[in-house]
N, C-alpha and C positions, 0 to 999 in steps of 0.2 A: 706802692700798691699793697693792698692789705691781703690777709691769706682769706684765700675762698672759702664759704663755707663750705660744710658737708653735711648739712641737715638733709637729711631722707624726704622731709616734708618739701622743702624746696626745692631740691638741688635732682641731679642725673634724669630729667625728663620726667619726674615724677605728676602724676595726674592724679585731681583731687575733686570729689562729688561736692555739691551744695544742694542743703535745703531750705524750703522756704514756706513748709508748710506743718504747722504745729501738731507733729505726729511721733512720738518714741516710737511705733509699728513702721512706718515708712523710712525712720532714721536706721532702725533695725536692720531693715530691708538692702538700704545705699548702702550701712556699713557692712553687707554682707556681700555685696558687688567686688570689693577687692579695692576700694582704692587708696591711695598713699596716705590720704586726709578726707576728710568731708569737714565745711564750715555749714556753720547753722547761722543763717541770714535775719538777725533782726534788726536791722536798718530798711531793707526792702521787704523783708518776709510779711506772711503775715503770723509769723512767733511773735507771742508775749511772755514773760518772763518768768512767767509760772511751769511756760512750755521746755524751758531751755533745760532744765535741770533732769526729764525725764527723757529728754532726747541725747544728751552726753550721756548717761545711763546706757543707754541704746548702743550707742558708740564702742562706749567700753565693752559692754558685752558681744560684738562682734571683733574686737581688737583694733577697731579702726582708730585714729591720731583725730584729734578733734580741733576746728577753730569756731570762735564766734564771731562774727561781725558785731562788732557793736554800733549803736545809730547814731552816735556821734563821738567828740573827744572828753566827754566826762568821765572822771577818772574813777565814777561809781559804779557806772556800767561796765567800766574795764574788771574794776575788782569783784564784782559779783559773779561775772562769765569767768573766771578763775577761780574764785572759792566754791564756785561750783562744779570746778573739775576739768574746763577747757584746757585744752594744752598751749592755748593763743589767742589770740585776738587777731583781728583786722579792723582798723582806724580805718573811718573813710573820714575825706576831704581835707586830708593832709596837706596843708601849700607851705609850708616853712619848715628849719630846722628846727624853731621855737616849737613847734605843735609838737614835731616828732619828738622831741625829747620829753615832751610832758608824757607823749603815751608810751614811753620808755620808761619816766620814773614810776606811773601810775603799773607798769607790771613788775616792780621788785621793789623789796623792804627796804627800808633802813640800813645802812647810811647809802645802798647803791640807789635807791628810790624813795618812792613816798608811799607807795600803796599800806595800807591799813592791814594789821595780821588779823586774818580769821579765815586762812583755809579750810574751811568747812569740810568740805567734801575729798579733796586733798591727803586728809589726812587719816582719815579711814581707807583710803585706798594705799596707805601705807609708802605715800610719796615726803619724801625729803621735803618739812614743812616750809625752808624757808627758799624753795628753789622760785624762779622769778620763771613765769611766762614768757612765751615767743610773743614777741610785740612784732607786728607788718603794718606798715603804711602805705594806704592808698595814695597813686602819685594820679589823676585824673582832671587835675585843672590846667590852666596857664599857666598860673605861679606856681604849682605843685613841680613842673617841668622848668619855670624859669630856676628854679631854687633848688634842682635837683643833688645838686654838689654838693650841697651846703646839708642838705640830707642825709643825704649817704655817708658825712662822715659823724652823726651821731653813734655815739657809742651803746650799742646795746641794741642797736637796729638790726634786727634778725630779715628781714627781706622786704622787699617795697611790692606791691602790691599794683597792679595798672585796671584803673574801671574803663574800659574798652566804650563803654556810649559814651558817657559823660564826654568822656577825654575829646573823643569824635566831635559832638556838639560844641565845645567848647571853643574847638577849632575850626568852628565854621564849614565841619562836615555830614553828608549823611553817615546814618549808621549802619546804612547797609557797605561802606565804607570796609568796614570789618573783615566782609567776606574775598576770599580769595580773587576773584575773579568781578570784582565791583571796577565801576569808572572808573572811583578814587581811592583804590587799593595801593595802588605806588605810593602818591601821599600820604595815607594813612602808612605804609609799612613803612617809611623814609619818618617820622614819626615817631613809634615803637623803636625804631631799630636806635633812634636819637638815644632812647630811655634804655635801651639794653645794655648799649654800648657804654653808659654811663654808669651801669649799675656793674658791669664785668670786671672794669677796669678798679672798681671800690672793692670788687669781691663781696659784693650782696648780691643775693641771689633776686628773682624777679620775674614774677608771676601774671597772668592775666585771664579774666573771667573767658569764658569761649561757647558761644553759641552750638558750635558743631566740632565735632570732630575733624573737620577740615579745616575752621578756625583755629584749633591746639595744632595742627601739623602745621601751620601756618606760621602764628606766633611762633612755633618751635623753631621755625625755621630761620626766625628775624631776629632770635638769642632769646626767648623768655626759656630760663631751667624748670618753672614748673608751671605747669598748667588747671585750671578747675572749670568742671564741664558744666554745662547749663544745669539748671534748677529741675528739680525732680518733678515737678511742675509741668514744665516745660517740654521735657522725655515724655512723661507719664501722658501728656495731652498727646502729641506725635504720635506715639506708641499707639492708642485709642484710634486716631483718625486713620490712622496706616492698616489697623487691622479690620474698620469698618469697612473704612473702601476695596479691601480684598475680600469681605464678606459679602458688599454688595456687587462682584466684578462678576460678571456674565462669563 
């Protein structure tokens, strides 16, 4: 069994914001909420990558730890959301060891990797130029879970990462699945718990996106160490409809 991490961003229950909306004002905003991490989503977002750079900006200047999703396993996009100052990445649709290690060497130099030097941004923030990114892989398929082992023992794998619909759909469930108190919650959590139990025992830590707040105490409770709350997006709309319908309450 290998020694557990201790990364803060991961590990002791730690809860982490996402955004999804091409805003340094509203990255500002999350990162001034208090949480462990906030990721800037562009794979789903609608961030482009003009946007990415004044939103980790945002970040720093609230203190918050930053990740990027990147949209796929290009190892360009990995090295740009770095040299622009993320403190990590998130791979999605990670289904092999083979994948996970590419987006392992794609976050550290030579000879430990391949990524290209040009920490841009990095380096005026007075950070140790040749330190390597936290690299997390999405585990959300079949094969992502068929292959989990074989995962978890790449070297330099900082935490695996669970997409909670995908994963759902993939397995021939709804995604209302998720919620605590669904049909097919037992399935769904006999599932997660498959993927936690696998990640403990490697000592990777193991995360998953979460609708609600009762989603993260839920997960928490089936072994994921860290959690990240729904999209700002997604609050920000809630939040709106909650305060209209008490506007309009007789």
């Amino acid at each position: 069994m290998s020694v557990p991490s201790t990364d803060p961003m991961f590990t002791g229950d730690a809860v982490g914001g996402w955004l999804q909306l091409p805003s340094p004002a509203v990255a500002e905003i999350v990162g001034s909420a208090g949480f462990d991490s906030v990721c800037v989503d562009t794979q789903h977002g609608l961030i482009g990558d003009d946007s990415v750079l004044g939103m980790l900006q945002a970040l720093t200047a609230s203190g918050t730890r930053s990740l990027v999703r990147v949209p796929g396993h290009g190892a360009e996009a990995i090295g740009r959301a770095l040299d622009r100052g993320a403190d990590g990445v998130i791979v999605p649709l990670v289904d092999t060891a083979e994948q996970a290690a590419a987006a392992v060497a794609a976050c550290r130099f030579p000879p430990a990797g391949n990524r290209s030097f040009g920490p841009v941004r990095p380096s005026w923030l007075g950070r140790e130029p040749l330190a390597g990114g936290r690299c997390v892989v999405m585990v959300e398929t079949v094969a992502a879970v068929a292959n989990l082992e074989e995962i978890l023992t790449v070297e330099g794998l900082d935490a695996v990462f669970v997409g909670p619909s995908d994963l759902a759909l993939a397995y021939g469930l709804p995604l209302a699945a998720q919620a605590p108190d669904a049909p097919d919650a037992a399935r769904y959590g006999e599932l997660i718990e498959g993927i936690t139990s696998r990640c403990a025992a490697a000592g990777v830590p193991v995360g998953i996106y979460c609708n609600s707040p009762a989603h993260a105490r839920r997960f928490r409770g089936l072994g994921c160490t860290f959690t990240m709350l729904a999209a700002e997006q997604a609050i920000l709309r809630a939040a709106c409809a909650e305060q209209l319908a008490q506007a309009r309450a007789s």
